[in-house]
N, C-alpha and C positions, 0 to 999 in steps of 0.2 A: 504494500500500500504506500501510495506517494504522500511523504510530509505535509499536513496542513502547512505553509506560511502564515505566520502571524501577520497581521494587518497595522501597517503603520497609521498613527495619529494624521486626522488633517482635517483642514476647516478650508471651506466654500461661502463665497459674503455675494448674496443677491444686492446688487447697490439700486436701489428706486430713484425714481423721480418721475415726476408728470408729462406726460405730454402738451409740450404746446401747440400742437395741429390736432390732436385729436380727442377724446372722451376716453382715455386709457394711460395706463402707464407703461412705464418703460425702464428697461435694465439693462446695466452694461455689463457686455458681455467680448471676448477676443478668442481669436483664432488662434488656433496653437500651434507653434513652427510645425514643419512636416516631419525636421527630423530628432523632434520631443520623442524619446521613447514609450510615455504613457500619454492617451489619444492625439495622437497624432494628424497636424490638418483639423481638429475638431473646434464646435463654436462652445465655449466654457466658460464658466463663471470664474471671475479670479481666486486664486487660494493653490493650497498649498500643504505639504506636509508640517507639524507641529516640529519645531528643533529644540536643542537645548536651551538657547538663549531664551528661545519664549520662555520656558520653564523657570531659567533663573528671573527672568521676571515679573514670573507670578509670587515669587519669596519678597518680592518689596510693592508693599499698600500705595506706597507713596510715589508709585509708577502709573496708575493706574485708578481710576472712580467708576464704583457700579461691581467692584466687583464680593461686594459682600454677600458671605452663604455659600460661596463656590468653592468646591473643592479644590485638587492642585492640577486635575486634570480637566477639569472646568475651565478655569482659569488658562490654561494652555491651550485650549482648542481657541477663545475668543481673542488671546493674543496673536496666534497662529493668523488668523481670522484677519486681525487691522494689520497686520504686520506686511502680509503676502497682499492684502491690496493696496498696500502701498508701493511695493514691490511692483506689482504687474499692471497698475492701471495709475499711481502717483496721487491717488487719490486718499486723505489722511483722516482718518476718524480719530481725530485729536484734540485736546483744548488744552490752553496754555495753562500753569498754576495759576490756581490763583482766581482760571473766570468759569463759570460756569456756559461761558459758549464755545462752540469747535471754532479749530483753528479757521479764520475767514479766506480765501481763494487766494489773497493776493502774498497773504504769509505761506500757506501750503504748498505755494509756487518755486517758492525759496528754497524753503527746507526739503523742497523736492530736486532744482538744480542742483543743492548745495549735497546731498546725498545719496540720490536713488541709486544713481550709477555705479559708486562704490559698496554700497549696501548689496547689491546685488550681482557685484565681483566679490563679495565677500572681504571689501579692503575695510568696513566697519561695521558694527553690529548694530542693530536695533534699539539694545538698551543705552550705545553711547550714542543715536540720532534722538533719544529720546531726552536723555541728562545733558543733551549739548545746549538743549533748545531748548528747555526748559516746561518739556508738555508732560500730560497725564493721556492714558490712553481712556477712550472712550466705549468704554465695555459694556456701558448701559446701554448704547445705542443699537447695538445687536439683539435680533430679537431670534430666538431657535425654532427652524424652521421642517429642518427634517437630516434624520439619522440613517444614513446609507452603510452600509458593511459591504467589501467584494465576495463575492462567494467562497466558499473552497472550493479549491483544486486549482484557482489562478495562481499564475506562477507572483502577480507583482497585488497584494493586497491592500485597498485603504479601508481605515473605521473615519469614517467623514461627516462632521458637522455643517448642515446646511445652516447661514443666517442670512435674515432680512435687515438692509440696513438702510433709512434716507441719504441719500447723495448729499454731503454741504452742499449747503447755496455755490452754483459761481463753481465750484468742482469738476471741471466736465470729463475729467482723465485721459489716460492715452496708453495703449500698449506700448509695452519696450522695447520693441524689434528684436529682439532677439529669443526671448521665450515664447513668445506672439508674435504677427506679424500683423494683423490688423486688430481694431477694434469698432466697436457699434453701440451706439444706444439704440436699441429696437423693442417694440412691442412683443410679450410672450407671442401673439397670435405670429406676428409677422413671422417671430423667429419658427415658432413649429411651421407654420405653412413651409418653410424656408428647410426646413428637413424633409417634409414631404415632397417638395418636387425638387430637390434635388440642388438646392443653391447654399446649404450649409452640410456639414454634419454633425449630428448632434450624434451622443451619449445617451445609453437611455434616461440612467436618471437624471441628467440634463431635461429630456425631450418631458416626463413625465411632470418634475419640479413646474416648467415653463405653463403645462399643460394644467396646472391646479395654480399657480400664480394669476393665470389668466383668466380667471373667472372675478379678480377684483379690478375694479376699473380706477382707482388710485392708490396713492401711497400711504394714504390715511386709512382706508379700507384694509389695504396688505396688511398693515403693522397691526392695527385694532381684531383683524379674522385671528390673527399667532397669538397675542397674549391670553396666557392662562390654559393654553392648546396642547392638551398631552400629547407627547412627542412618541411616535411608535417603531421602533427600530427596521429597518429593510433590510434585510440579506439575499436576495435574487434566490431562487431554485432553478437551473435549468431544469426543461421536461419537453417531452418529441414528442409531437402527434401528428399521424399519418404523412411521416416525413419531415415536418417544416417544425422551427425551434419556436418555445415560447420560454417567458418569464414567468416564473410565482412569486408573488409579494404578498405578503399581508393584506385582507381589502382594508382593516382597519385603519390601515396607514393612510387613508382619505386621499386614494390618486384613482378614487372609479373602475374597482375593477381588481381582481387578483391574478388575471391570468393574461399574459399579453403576444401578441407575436413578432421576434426581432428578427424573421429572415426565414428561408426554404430551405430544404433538404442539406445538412451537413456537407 
């Protein structure tokens, strides 16, 4: 029998915002290089494996607000969380000490020249772009959205934290070119339509996530449907019928359905 792989930590951040041309919202979302080893070429929410540094920064209060009651592993998925979308989209759910508002667009701009690039060679960490500049991470502003596990028997596993988070004002982000090569603010619908005929490719639990977001028509609605929303864990079951592959999820897990179809005959 082949080794189950244990499933590394990692946190996924739906970023919201309104649409200004239409009655819906919208999320940003970037294409992943082709030559990313995990989904590769796919349309993805930013985020990212949990590292150590998030860790050692959930051990200091005074890094971070909102994060009272949370364990150490709590605390590490929602650091993971703003850490990787600042990373991949420059976009910072931060606020300075001291104010009780996120950092505003035109500082976020800064401490986005002034580090992303090296933060994401690895020339500095997170917790010294955090003590350089003098913020608190904004842990409250995530709100948990939904809990994905890889199945067994994949060779590459994540235990992944879906969150909902408001865009700052004035934040409009941007992929890195390098981990991503484009990015999009697009409507859930647009973007499923956009896997259906063939102009993205999603993931399933991308395409799924997008497909229960899009039943709220703002940002206000999205965040208001998640709080107090028991969170129901997803571990896919693969299972064949009459040839062609489907998924088993949980129906509890509120995505319409427990049994889906991801393709034809192996």
């Amino acid at each position: 029998m082949a080794e189950i792989v244990a499933p590394r930590q990692a946190s996924t951040v739906l970023l919201l915002r309104d649409s200004k041309a239409a009655r819906e919202l919208e999320v940003f979302m970037m294409v992943r290089h082709h030559q990313i080893e995990f989904s590769s070429g796919a349309l993805v929410f930013p985020g990212g494996s949990v590292d150590n540094n998030d860790r050692e920064i959930a051990t200091d209060p005074t890094l971070y607000s909102g994060g009272d009651g949370l364990g150490t592993d709590a605390l590490g998925f929602r650091i993971a969380a703003i850490r990787e979308t600042f990373e991949e989209s420059g976009i910072l759910l931060a606020r300075p000490k001291g104010s009780t508002s996120l950092v505003d667009a035109k500082r976020a701009s800064e401490i986005e020249a002034a580090h992303r690039a090296d933060l994401n060679d690895g020339k500095i960490t997170f917790l010294e772009v955090l003590t350089n500049n003098g913020l608190l991470l904004a842990l409250d502003e995530l709100i948990p959205y939904a809990h994905w596990i890889t199945p067994e028997g994949m060779p590459k596993r994540f235990d992944t934290w879906f969150f909902l988070a408001a865009a700052p004002p004035d934040q409009l982000g941007a992929h890195d070119g390098k981990e991503s090569t484009d990015s999009i603010w697009v409507s859930p619908r647009e973007a499923v339509a956009g896997g259906e005929n063939g102009r993205f490719k999603l993931p399933f639990p991308t395409t799924r996530n997008l497909i229960r977001l899009g039943k709220q028509r703002s940002v206000r609605n999205a965040l208001e449907d998640c709080e107090g929303r028991d969170i129901v864990t997803v571990m896919p079951v693969m299972t064949t019928l009459n040839g062609g592959r489907q998924l088993r999820i949980p129906r509890e897990a509120g995505y319409d359905g427990e049994l889906f179809e991801v393709g034809g005959p192996e």
